[in-house]
DRENDOGU-459245 format. One line per 10 residues: their letters; for each residue x, y, z of C-alpha. Coordinates in nm, 2 decimals. Layout:
<rs>
A = X:Y:Z; ...
</rs>
This chain:
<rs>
XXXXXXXXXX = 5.83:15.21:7.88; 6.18:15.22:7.91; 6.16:15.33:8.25; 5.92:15.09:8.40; 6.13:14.77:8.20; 6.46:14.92:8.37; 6.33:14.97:8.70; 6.18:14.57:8.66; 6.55:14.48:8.58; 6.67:14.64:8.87
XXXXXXXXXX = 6.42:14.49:9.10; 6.48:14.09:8.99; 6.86:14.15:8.93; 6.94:14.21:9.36; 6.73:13.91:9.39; 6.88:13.74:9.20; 7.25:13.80:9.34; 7.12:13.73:9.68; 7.02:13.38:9.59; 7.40:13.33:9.52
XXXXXXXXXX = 7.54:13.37:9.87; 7.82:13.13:9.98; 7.84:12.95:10.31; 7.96:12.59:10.41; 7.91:12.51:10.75; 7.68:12.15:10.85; 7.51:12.04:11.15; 7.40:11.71:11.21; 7.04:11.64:11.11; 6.81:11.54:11.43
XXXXXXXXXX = 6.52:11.39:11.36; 6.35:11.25:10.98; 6.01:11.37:11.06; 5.96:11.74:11.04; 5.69:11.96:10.96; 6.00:12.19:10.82; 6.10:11.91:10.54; 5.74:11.85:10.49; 5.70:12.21:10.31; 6.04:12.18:10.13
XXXXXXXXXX = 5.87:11.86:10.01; 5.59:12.00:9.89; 5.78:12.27:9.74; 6.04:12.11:9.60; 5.76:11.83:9.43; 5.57:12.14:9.29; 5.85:12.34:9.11; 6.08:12.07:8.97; 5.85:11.81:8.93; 6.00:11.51:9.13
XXXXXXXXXX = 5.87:11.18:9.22; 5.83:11.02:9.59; 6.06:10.75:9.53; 6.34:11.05:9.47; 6.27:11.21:9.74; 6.34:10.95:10.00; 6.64:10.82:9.85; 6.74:11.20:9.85; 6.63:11.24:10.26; 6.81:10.91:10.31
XXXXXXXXXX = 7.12:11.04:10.23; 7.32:11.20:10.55; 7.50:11.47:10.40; 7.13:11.57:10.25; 7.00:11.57:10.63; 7.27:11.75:10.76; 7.24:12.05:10.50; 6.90:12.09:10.56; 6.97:12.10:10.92; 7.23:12.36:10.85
XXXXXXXXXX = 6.95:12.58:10.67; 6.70:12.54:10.93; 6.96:12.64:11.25; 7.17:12.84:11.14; 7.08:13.23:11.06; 7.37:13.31:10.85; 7.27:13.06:10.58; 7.04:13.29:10.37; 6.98:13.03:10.09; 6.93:12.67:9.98
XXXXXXXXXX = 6.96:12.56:9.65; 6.76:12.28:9.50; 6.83:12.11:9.13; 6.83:11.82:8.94; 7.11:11.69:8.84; 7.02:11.41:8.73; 6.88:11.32:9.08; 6.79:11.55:9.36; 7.08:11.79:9.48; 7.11:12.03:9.74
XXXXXXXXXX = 7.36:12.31:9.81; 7.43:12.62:10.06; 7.59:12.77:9.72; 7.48:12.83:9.37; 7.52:12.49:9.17; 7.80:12.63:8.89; 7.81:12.32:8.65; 7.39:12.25:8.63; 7.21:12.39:8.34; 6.88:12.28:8.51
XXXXXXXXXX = 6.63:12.47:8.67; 6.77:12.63:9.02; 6.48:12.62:9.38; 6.57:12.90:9.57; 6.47:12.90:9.92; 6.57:13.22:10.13; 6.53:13.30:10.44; 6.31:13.65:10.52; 6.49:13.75:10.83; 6.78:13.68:11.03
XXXXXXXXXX = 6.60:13.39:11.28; 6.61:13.04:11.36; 6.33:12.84:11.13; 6.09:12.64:11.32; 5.79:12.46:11.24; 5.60:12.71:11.34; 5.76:13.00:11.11; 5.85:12.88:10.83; 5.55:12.94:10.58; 5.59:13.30:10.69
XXXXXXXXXX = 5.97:13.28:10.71; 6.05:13.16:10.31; 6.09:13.32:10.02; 6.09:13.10:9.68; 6.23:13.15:9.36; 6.37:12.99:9.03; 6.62:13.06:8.85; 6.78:12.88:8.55; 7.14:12.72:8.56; 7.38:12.71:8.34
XXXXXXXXXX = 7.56:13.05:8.36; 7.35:13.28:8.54; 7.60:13.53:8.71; 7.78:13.52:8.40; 7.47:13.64:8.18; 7.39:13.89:8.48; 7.73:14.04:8.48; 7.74:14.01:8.09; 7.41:14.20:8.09; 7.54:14.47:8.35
XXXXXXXXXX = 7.92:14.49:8.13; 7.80:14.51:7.78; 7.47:14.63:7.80; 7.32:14.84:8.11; 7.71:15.01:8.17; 7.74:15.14:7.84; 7.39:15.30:7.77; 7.38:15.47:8.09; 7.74:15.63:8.05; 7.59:15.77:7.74
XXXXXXXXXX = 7.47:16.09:7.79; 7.24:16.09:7.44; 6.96:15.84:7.61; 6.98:15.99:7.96; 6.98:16.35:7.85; 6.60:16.38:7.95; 6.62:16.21:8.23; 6.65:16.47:8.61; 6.99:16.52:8.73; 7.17:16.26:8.93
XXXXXXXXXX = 6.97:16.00:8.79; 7.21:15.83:8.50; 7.49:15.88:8.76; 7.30:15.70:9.07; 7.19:15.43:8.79; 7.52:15.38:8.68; 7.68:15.35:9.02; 7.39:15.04:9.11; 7.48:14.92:8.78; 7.83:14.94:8.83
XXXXXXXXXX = 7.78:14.80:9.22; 7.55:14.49:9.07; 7.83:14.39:8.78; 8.07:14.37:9.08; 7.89:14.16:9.32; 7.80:13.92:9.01; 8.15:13.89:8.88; 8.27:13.83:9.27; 8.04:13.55:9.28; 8.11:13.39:8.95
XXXXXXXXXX = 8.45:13.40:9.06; 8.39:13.26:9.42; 8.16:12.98:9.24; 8.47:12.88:9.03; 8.66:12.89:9.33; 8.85:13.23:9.31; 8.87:13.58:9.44; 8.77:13.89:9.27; 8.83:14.21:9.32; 8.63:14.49:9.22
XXXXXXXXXX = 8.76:14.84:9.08; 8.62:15.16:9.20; 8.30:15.28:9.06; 8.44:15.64:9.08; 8.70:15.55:8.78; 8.38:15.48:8.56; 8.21:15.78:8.70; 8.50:15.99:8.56; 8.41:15.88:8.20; 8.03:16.05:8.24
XXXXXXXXXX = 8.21:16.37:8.44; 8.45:16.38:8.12; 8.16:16.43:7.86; 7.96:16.72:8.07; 8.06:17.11:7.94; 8.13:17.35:8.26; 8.05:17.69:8.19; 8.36:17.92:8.38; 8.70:17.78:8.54; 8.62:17.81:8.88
XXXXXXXXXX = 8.35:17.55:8.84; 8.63:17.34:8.68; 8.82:17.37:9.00; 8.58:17.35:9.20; 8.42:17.00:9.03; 8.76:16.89:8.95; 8.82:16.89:9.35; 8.49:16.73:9.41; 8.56:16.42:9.14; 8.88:16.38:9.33
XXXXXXXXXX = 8.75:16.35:9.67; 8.49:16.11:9.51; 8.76:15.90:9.39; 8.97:15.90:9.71; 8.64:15.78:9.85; 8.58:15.57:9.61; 8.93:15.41:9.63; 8.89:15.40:9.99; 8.62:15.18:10.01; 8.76:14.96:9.70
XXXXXXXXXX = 9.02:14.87:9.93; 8.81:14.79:10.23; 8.63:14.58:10.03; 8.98:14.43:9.91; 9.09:14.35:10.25; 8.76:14.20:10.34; 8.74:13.95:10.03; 9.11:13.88:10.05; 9.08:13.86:10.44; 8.78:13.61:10.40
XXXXXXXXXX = 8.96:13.41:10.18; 9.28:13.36:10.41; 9.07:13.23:10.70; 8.96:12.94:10.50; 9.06:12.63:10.65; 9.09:12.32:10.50; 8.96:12.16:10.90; 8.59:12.37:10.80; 8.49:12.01:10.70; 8.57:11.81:10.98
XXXXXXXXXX = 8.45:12.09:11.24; 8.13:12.06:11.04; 8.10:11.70:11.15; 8.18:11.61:10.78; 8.41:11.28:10.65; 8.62:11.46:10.36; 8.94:11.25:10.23; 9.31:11.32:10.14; 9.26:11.43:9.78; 9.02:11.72:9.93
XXXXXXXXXX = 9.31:11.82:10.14; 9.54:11.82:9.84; 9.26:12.05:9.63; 9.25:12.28:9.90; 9.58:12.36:9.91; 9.68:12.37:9.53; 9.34:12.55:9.46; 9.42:12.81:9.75; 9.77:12.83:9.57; 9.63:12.93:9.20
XXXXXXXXXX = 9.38:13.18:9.36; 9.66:13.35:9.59; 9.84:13.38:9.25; 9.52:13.53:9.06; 9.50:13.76:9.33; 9.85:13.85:9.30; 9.77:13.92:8.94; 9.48:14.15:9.01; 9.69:14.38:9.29; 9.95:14.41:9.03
XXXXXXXXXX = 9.68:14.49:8.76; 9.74:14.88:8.61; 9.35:14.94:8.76; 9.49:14.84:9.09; 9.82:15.04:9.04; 9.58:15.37:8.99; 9.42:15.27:9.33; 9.73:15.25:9.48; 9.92:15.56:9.32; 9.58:15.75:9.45
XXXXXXXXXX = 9.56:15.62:9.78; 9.96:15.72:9.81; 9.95:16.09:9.68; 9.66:16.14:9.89; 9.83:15.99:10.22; 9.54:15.80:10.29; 9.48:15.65:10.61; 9.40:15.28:10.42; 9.72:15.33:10.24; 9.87:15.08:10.55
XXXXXXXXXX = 9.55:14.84:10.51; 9.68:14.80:10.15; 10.03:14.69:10.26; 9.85:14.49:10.49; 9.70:14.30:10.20; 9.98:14.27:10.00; 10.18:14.15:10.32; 9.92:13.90:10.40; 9.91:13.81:10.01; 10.29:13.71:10.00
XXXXXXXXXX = 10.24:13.52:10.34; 9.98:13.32:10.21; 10.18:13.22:9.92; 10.47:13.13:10.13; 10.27:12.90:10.32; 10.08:12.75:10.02; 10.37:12.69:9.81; 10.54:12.50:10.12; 10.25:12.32:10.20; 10.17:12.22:9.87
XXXXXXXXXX = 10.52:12.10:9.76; 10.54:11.86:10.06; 10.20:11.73:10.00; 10.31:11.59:9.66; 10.49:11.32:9.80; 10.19:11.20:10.06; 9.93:11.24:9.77; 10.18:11.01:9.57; 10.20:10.75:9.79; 9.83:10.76:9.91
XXXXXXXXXX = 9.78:10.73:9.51; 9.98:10.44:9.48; 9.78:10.24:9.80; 9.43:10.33:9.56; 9.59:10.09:9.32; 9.64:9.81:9.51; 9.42:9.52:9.65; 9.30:9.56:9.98; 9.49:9.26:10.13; 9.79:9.47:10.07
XXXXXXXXXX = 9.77:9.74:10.23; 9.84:9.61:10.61; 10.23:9.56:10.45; 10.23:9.95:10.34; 10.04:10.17:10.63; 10.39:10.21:10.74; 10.50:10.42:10.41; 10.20:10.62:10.46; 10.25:10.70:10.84; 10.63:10.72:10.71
XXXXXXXXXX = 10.53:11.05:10.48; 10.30:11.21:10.71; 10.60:11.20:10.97; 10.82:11.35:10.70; 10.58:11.59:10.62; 10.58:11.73:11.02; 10.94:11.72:11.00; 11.04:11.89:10.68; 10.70:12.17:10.61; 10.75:12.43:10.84
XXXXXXXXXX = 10.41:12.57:10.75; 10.23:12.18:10.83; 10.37:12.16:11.15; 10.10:12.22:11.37; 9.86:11.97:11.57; 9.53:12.05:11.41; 9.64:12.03:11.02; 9.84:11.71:11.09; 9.49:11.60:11.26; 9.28:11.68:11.00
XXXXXXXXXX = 9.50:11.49:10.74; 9.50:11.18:10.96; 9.20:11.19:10.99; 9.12:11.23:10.57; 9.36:10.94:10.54; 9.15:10.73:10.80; 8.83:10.81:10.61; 9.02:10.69:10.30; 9.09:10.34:10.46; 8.73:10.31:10.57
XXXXXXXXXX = 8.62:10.39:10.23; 8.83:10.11:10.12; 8.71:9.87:10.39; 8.35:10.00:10.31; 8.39:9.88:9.93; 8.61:9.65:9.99; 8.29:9.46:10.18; 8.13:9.47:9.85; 7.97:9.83:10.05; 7.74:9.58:10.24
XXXXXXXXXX = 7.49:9.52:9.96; 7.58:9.10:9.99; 7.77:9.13:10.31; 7.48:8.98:10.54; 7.37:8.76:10.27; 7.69:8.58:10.34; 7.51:8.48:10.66; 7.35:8.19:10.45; 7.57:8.13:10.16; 7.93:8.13:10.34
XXXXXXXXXX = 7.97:8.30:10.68; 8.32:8.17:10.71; 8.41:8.40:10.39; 8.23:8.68:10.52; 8.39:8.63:10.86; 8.79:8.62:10.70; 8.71:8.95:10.49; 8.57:9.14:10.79; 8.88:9.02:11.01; 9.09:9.14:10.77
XXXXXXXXXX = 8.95:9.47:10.77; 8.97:9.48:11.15; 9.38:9.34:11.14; 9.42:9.63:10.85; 9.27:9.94:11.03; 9.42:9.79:11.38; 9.75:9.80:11.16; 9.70:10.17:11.11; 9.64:10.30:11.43; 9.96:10.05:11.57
XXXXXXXXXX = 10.18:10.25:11.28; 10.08:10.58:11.38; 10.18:10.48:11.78; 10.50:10.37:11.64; 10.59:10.71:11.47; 10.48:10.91:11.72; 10.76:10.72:11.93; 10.99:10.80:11.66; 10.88:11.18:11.69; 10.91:11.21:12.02
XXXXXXXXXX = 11.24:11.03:12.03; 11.35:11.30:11.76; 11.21:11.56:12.00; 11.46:11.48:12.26; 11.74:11.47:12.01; 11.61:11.83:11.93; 11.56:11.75:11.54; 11.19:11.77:11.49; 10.91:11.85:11.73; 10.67:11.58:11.85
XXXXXXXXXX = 10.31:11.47:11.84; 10.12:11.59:12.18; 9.84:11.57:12.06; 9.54:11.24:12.22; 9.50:11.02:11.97; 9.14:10.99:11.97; 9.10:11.29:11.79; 9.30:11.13:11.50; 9.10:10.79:11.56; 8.75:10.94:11.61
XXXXXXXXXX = 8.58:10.76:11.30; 8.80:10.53:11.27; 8.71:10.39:11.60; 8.37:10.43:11.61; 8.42:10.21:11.23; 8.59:9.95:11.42; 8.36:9.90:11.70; 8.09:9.88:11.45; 8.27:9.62:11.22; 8.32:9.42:11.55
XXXXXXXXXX = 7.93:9.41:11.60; 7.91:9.24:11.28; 8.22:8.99:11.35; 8.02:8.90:11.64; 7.71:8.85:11.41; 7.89:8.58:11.22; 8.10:8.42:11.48; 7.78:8.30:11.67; 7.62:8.22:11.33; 7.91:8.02:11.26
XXXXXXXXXX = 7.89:7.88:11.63; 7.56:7.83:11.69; 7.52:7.62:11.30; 7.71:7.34:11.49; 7.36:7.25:11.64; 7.27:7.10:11.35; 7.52:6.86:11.34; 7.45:6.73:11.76; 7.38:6.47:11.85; 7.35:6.35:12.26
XXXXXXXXXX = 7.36:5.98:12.34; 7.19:5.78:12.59; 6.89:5.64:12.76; 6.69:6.08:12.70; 6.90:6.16:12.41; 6.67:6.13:12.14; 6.47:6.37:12.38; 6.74:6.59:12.39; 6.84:6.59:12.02; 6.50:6.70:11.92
XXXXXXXXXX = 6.51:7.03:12.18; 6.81:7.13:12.07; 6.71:7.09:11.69; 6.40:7.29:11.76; 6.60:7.58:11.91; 6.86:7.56:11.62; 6.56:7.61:11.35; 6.45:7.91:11.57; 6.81:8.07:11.56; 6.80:7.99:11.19
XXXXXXXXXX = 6.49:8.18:11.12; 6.63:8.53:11.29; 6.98:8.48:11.08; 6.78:8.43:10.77; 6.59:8.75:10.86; 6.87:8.92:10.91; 7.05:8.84:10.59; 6.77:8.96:10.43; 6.79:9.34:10.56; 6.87:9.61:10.30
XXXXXXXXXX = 7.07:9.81:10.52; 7.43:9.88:10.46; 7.58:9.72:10.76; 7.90:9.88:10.69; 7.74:10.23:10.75; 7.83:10.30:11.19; 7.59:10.58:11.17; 7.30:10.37:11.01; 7.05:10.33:11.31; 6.78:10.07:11.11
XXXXXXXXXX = 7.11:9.84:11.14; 7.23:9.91:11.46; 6.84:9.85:11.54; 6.86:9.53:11.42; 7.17:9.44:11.55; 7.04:9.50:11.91; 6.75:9.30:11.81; 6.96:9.02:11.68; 7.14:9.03:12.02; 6.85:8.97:12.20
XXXXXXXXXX = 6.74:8.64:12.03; 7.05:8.49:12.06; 7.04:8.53:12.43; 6.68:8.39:12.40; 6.84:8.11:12.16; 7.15:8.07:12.43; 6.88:8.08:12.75; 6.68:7.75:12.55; 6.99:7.57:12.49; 7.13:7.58:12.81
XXXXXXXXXX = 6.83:7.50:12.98; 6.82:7.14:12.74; 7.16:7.08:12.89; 7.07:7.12:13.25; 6.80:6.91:13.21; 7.03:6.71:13.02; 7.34:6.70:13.29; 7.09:6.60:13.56; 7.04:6.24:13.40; 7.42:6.19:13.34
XXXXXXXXXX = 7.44:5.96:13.62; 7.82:5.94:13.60; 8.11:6.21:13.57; 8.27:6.05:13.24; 7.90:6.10:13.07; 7.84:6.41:13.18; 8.16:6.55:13.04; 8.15:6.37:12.70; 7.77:6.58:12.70; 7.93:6.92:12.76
XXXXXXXXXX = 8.23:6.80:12.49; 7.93:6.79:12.23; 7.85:7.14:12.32; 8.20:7.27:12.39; 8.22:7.48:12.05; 7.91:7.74:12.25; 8.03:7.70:12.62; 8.26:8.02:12.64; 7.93:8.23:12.63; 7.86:8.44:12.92
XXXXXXXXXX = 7.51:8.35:12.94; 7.61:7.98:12.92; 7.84:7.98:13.12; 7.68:8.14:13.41; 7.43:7.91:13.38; 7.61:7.59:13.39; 7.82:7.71:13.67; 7.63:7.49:13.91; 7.64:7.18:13.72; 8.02:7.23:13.67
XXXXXXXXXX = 8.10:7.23:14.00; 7.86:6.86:14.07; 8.09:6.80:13.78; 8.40:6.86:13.99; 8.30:6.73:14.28; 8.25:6.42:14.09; 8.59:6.43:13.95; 8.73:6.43:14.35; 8.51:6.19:14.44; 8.65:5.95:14.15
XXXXXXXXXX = 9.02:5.99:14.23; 8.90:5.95:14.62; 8.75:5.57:14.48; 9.08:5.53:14.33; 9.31:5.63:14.60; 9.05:5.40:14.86; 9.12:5.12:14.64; 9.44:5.14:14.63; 9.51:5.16:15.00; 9.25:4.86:15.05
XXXXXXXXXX = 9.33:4.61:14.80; 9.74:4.66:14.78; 9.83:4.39:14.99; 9.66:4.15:14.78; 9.67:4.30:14.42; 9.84:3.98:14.36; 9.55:3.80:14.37; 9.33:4.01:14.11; 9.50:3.78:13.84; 9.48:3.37:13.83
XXXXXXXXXX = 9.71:3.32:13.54; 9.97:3.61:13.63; 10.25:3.60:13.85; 10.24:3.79:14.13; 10.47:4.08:14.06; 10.30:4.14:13.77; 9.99:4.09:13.88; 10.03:4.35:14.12; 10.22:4.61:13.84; 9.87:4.52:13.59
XXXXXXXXXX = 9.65:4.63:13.88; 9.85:4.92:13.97; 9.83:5.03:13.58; 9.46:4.99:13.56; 9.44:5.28:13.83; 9.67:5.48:13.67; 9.48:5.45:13.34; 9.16:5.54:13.52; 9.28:5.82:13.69; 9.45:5.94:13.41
XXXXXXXXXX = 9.09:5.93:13.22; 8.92:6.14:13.46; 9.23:6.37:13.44; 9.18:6.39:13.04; 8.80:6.47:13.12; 8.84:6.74:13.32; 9.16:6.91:13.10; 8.87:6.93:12.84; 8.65:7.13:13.06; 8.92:7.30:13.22
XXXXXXXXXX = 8.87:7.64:13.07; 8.54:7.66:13.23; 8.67:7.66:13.56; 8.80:7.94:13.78; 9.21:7.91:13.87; 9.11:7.88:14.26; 8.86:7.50:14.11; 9.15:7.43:13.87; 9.40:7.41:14.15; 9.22:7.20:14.39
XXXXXXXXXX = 9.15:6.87:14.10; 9.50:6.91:13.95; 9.70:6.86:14.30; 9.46:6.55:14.37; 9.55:6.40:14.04; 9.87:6.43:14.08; 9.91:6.27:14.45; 9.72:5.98:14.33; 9.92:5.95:14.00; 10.25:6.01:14.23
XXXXXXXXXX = 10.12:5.73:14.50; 10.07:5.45:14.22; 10.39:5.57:14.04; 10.57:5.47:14.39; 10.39:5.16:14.49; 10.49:5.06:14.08; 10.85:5.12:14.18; 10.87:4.96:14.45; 10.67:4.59:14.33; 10.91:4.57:14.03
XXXXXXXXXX = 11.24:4.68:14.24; 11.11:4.39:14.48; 11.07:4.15:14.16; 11.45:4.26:14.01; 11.58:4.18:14.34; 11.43:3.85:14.39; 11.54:3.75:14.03; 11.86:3.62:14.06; 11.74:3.35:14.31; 11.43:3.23:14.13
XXXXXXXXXX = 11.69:3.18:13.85; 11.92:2.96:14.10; 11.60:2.75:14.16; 11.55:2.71:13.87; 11.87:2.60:13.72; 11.92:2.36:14.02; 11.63:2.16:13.90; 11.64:1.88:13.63; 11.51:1.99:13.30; 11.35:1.68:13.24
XXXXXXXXXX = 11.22:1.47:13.58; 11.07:1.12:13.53; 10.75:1.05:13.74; 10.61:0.73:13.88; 10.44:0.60:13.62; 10.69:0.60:13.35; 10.61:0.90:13.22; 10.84:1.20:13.17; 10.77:1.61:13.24; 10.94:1.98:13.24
XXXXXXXXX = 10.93:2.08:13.50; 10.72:2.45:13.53; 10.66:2.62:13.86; 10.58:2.99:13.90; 10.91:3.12:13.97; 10.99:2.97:13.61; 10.68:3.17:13.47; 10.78:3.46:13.67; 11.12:3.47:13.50
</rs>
């Protein structure tokens, strides 16, 4: 019985340490539908006893698709871990803080899982959280070790057996307490099995003294061995641990922030020290005092690892020391308002320069990248919650797009901030460059910009969203005059409640708009698109029915004044090019009616006014054809931006050579009228001021001279 219960242990405890395996590399997931997901479904729905609604909101998730993507494509991924905790979780590593029931899925064989292999391809299991390395290695330390090193139960048992037991025992405690310790985020290194061995040799009686010698010299070269190996093992773990890399998250197509950075390096720090600790351990003294008297060829792979320890901590210590003051002020910016941190991405581009100049260990391209790009995450993050996280972003469609509109803009102006303050200190950098103090940033910056970008692109989109809802609401308030405008009026208020229908669809989405990578929105933003060119094709086809019964230039331009606040749009624009040329021409042909009646009717403007002297007669005419030039001039400066510089040029030089020729005639009539002056006064003053006529009857006299004067 005790056989068959220990050989039962020893089968389910290498399972068990195999479900623990670390790894933390991501692809990005490439399609929802899979007959793969569809038997993790079914599995995970049988074993922990999940609901559909939890599912989906689990597959919805991104970093969810893109660790089951991981599992499925990549062959050195052995495991997936599913748990509740309190929702659906899942890992590439053992979950160390859940006390829930633990899916395992492994993998049978080194290969690429397909639809069409995976029922053949996984293994399941279950295994219970809370602790389970540390019960295994418990079991293994204080249980399984000691009864097997005592020779009293194994006595009956063949020779070799307790000692090969032992040594699996021994192996199995290791390779549980090495992941415990990687699950809590440290290193641990094993001691040599031979040193427990030597406690078993130490009880056995040996019969004559050459046999001592002769196993004495066997136990040694069994512990040389044994030592050996301990420190190739060593230099692997501590070698593994060294080529983590704080970029494994962005090269895994991941969005980590700053204050992953900072644990990184200050977590990297503590287990550098705890590995220091064990090296300096008197267990790994033994191992090194053996290796020594024995001259052993890994006796340089140890210095190696001690050289490669100290190293490390050089380069953790300084890296972690000039963090402190980035991490402070990137603190600092989380406790502000949003609006204000435009006035402060200065300081933070201010430390991050600091930081290239004064960590010698920081001062390379692809860390400084990484950390701009964390802090870039961190602002989009902000902006991302600062938009209320788009939960009521595109309800503001309805209830106050204006609001909506400011808020997004200031977003935009924020992030556009950043990337203008990290331009600015790269000048500074490379100005220092040249003055020899500090080296400068060659690296593009797209790759610090990459999400950050792609962010601002996408909040654009949505800017764009509200603009033309903000644009377009305008129809609701026109109005066009006129013999057809009622006509017109009702067109353009059927096309406004068909543009107000798609925006109150929209507003009702449940997307997060503020997501770049959520296609449903980006789906419907294309769709949105496309109405409004349907709503802009409608409108503009009212106003070209409508510009062809504007039988004059003056009502054809108050018509597109109406309209003015949608005019700029491309589609619009291009399709009311035509009518905006008639529109000019008409504008040319008025100032050609003005300049024709000015050079016909000058010679007798004197004449247009009964009751006016002549002079100004003349000067009242002249003005009237000023003032009506001058209209058509005001009419076209208010469609002027819809015209191309070339059109422009053309009605601006007519204007002014009729406005220059009635500025001249002007001059002239009234220099004419000064210079007569003085002798109309003579006249005047020659003549009685009162004359007596023939009947009796007195008079002043009043000729036109006198009312010219």
């Amino acid at each position: 019985m005790v056989s068959n219960g220990f050989s039962q242990f020893l089968t389910f405890l290498p399972r068990s340490i195999e479900c623990l395996q670390k790894e933390a590399v991501s692809l990005q997931m490439e399609g929802s539908r899979d007959e793969r997901i569809e038997v993790i479904l079914r599995l995970t729905l049988s074993s922990l006893g999940l609901q559909m609604e939890v599912w989906r909101d689990f597959l919805s998730e991104e970093e969810n698709q893109v660790t089951l993507s991981s599992f499925f494509s990549i062959a050195d991924y052995s495991n997936l871990f599913l748990c509740r905790d309190p929702g659906l979780c899942i890992s590439l590593t053992f979950p160390s803080q859940t006390s829930s029931k633990v899916l395992v899925l492994s993998r049978s064989s080194r290969a690429v899982i397909s639809a069409e292999n995976i029922r053949d391809m996984l293994i399941m299991q279950e295994v219970e959280g809370g602790g389970a390395v540390s019960c295994i290695s418990a079991v293994c330390q204080e249980v399984t070790c000691p009864l097997l090193s005592n020779p009293d139960p194994s006595g009956s048992w063949a020779a070799g057996v307790a000692e090969e037991a032992l040594r699996f025992m021994e192996r199995q405690k290791n390779e549980a307490l090495v992941m415990e310790a990687q699950i809590h985020g440290r290193t641990f290194l094993p001691q040599p099995h031979a040193l427990h061995d030597n406690r078993l040799h130490g009880n056995v009686d040996h019969d004559g003294d050459l046999h001592d010698v002769d196993e004495r010299k066997l136990s040694d070269l069994k512990l040389l061995h044994a030592c050996d190996w301990t420190i190739i093992e060593w230099a692997e773990l501590v070698s593994e641990f060294l080529q983590q890399d704080s970029s494994q998250a962005v090269l895994d197509g991941l969005k980590p922030l700053p204050c992953e950075e900072f644990n990184f390096w200050r977590n990297r720090l503590k287990n550098l020290l705890h590995i220091q600790k064990q090296l300096s351990s008197s267990r790994a003294q033994q191992v090194a005092s053996i290796v020594q008297q024995a001259d052993s060829v890994y006796l340089s792979t140890l210095r190696d690892i001690h050289t490669d320890l100290q190293q490390g901590l050089r380069e953790a210590q300084d890296v972690t020391e000039n963090l402190e003051r980035v991490q402070q002020k990137l603190e600092e910016l989380q406790l502000m308002e949003f609006q204000q941190l435009e006035a402060n991405m200065a300081a933070v581009m201010e430390e991050v320069q600091l930081l290239w100049v004064r960590s010698e260990s920081y001062c390379k391209p692809c860390r400084v990248v990484v950390l701009l790009q964390e802090v870039c995450n961190l602002f989009i993050q902000r902006s991302r919650d600062f938009l209320q996280g788009g939960g009521e972003l595109l309800k503001g469609l309805l209830s106050g797009p204006d609001e909506v509109l400011q808020d997004v803009s200031l977003v935009v102006q924020t992030l556009q901030t950043l990337s203008e303050t990290f331009i600015l200190s790269k000048g500074r950098l490379q100005d220092m460059k040249q003055e020899g103090a500090a080296q400068s940033w060659d690296f593009p910056s797209h790759l610090v910009f990459l999400h950050l970008d792609d962010f601002l692109l996408h909040l654009q989109s949505i800017q764009e969203v509200f603009r033309v809802s903000l644009q377009l609401r305008q129809l609701e308030e026109a109005v066009v005059s006129g013999t057809g405008g009622r006509k017109w009026t009702e067109e353009v208020q059927e096309v406004y409640q068909d543009f107000l229908l798609h925006v109150t669809s929209l507003s009702e989405c449940s997307c997060d708009p503020t997501n770049p990578e959520n296609q449903g929105f980006r789906l419907l933003l294309d769709q949105f698109q496309l109405q409004v060119e349907q709503v802009e094709q409608r409108l503009v086809s009212v106003l070209c029915r409508a510009l062809q019964d504007c039988s004059e230039p003056a009502s054809s331009a108050k018509l597109l004044q109406i309209f003015s606040f949608m005019l700029h749009r491309p589609v619009i624009q291009e399709q009311l090019r035509p009518h905006l040329l008639h529109l000019l021409q008409g504008f040319l042909l008025e100032l050609d009616t003005i300049e024709q009646l000015f050079y016909t009717q000058r010679e007798k403007a004197h004449t247009f006014s009964c009751y006016t002297p002549p002079p100004a007669a003349a000067l009242c005419w002249s003005r009237q054809l000023r003032l009506r030039a001058e209209h058509t001039l005001h009419l076209y400066t208010t469609l002027k931006h819809l015209y191309r510089s070339a059109e422009c040029e053309q009605v601006e030089q007519r204007v002014q050579q009729v406005l220059v020729l009635l500025q001249d005639f002007r001059a002239r009539r009234l220099s004419d009228w000064i210079r007569d002056l003085d002798s109309d006064c003579g006249d005047v003053m020659q003549q009685p001021l009162i004359q007596q006529l023939q009947q009796g009857m007195l008079e002043v006299p009043c000729s036109h001279k006198l009312e010219a004067v």
